[in-house]
C-alpha positions as CSV (number, residue, x, y, z in Angstrom):
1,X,0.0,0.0,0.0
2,X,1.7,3.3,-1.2
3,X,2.4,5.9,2.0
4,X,0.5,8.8,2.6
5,X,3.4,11.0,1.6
6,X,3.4,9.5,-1.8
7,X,-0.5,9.9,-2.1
8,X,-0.1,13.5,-0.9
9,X,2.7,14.2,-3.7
10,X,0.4,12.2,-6.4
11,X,-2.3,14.2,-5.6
12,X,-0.7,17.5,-6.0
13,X,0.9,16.7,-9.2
14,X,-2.9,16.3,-10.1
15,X,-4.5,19.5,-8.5
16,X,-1.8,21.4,-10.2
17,X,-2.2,19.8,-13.8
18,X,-5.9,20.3,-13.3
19,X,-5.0,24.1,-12.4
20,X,-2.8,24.4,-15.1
21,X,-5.4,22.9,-18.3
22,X,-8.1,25.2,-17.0
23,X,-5.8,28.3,-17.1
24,X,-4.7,26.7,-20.6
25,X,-8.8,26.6,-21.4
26,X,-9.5,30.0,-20.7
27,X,-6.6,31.0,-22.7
28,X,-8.1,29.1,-25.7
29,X,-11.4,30.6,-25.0
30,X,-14.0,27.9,-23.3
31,X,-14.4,30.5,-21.1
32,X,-13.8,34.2,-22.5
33,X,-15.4,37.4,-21.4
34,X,-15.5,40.8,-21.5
35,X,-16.2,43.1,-18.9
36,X,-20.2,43.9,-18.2
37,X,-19.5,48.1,-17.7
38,X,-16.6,49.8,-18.2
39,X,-16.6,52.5,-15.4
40,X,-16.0,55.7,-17.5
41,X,-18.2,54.5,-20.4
42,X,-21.2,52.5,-18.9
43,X,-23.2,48.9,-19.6
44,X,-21.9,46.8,-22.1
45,X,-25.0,47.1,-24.2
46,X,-24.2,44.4,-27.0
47,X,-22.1,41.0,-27.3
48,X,-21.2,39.2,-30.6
49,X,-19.2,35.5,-29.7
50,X,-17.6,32.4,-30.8
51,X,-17.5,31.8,-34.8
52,X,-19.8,35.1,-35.9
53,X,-16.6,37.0,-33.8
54,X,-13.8,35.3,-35.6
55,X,-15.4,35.8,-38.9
56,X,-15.6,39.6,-38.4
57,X,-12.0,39.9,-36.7
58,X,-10.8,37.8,-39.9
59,X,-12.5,40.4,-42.5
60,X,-10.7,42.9,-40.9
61,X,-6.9,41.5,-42.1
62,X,-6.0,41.5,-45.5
63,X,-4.6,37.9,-44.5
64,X,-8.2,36.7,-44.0
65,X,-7.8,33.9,-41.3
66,X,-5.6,35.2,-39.0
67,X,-5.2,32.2,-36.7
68,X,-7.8,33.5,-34.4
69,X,-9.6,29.9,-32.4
70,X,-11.9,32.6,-30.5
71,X,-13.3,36.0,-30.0
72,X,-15.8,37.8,-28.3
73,X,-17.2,41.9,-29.9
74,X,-18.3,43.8,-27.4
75,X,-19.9,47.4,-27.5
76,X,-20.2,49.9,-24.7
77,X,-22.8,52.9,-24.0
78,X,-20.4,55.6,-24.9
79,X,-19.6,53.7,-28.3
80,X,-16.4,52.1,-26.8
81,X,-15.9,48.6,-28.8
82,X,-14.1,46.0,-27.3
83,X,-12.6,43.5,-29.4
84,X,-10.9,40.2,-27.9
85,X,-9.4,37.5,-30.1
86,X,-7.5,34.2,-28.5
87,X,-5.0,32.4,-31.2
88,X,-2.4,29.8,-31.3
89,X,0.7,31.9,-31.3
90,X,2.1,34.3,-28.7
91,X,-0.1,37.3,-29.0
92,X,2.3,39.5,-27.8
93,X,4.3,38.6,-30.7
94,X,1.3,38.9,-33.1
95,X,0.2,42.1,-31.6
96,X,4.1,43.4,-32.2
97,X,4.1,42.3,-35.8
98,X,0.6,44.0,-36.2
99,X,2.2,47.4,-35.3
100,X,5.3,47.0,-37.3
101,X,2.6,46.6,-40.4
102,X,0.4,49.6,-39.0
103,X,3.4,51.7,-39.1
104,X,5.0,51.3,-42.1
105,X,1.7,51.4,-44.1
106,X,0.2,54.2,-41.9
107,X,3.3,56.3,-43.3
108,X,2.8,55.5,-46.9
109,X,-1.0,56.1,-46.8
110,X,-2.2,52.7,-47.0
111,X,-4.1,52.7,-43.8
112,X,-6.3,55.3,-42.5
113,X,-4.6,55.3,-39.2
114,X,-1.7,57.2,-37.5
115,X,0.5,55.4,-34.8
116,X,0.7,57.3,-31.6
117,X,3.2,55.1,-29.9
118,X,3.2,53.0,-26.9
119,X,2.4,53.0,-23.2
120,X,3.5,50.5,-20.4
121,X,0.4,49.8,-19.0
122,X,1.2,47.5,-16.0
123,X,2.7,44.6,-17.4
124,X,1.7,45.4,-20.6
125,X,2.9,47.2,-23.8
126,X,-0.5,49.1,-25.1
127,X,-0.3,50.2,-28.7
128,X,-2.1,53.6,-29.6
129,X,-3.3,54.7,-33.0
130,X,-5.6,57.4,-34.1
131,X,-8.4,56.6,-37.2
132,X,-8.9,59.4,-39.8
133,X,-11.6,60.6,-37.2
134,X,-9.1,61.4,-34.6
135,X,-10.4,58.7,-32.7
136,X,-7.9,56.9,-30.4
137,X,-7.9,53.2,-30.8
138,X,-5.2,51.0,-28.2
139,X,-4.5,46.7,-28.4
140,X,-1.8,45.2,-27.0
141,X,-1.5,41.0,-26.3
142,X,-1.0,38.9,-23.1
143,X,-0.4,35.5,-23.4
144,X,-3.0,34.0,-25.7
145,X,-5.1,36.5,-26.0
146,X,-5.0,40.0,-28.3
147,X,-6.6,43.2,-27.1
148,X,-8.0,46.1,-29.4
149,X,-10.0,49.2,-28.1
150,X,-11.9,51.8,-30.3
151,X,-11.5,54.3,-27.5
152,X,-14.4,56.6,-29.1
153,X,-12.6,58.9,-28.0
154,X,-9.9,61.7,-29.3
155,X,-9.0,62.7,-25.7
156,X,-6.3,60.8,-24.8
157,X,-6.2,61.2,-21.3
158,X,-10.4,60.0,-21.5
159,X,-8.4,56.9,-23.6
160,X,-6.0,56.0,-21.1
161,X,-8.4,55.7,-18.6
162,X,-10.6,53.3,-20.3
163,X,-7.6,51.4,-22.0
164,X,-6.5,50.8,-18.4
165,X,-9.8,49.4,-16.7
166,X,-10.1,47.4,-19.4
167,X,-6.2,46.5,-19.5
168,X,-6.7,45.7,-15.5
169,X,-9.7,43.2,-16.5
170,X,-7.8,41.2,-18.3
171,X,-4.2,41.0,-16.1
172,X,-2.1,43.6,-17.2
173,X,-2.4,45.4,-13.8
């Protein structure tokens, strides 16, 4: 009969590999969400998941499929738009490549969009762009998961502080 030490030690390993897929789950989007009211913008007021979201995140990209698995659209009172994809690859990675491209076609006039820079938000690097309506759009990447935010906003200090509730929702902070 094994020892209780070893039954201990076995059913550890267990707790933590059970810990460890969930975490991996989430990440892959069994369980993805979006926050219900973002402070300085009010009720989420509409919410577009699963396969309807990947489609429109993939008609956005030239590239068509972009590797998204998952995806959740989510719109806000104040017109904020909250756009969360999960993929395969490291999205910080994929979110660095995405503003390499937004750059170098921003400056030749292929995109409608002009790169503000960056922000360290937390323990995240939070891209920001501005549309040809001055509004301030932000994404950034954490783990799995990509982040974009149509700010609806051309303040950016009214930016920042949604970009950070929402960046604090999902771990940056």
């Amino acid at each position: 009969m094994p020892s209780r030490k070893k039954l201990i030690v076995v059913a550890v390993i267990l707790a933590s590999s059970l810990v460890a897929a969930s975490l991996a789950m989430m990440y892959r989007g069994e369980t993805l969400s979006a926050p219900q009211m973002i402070t300085a913008c009010g009720p989420r007021i509409s919410i577009v998941e699963g396969e309807e979201a990947v489609e429109e995140i993939n008609k956005l990209h030239w590239s068509g499929d972009v590797g998204v698995t998952n995806a959740i659209i989510s719109k806000y009172a104040c017109g904020v738009r909250l756009w969360v994809s999960v993929s395969k690859e490291d999205a910080k990675k994929l979110v660095d490549m995405m503003a390499n491209t937004i750059m170098i076609h921003s400056s030749r006039g292929v995109l409608p969009l002009e790169f503000l820079g960056q922000r360290v938000v937390g323990k995240c690097i939070v891209y920001l762009v501005a549309d040809a309506n001055g509004q301030i759009h932000a994404f950034w990447g954490k783990d799995h998961i990509e982040i974009w935010v149509e700010t609806a906003t051309s303040d950016l200090d009214r930016a920042l502080d949604i970009v950070g509730e929402i960046a604090q929702y999902y771990g940056c902070t």
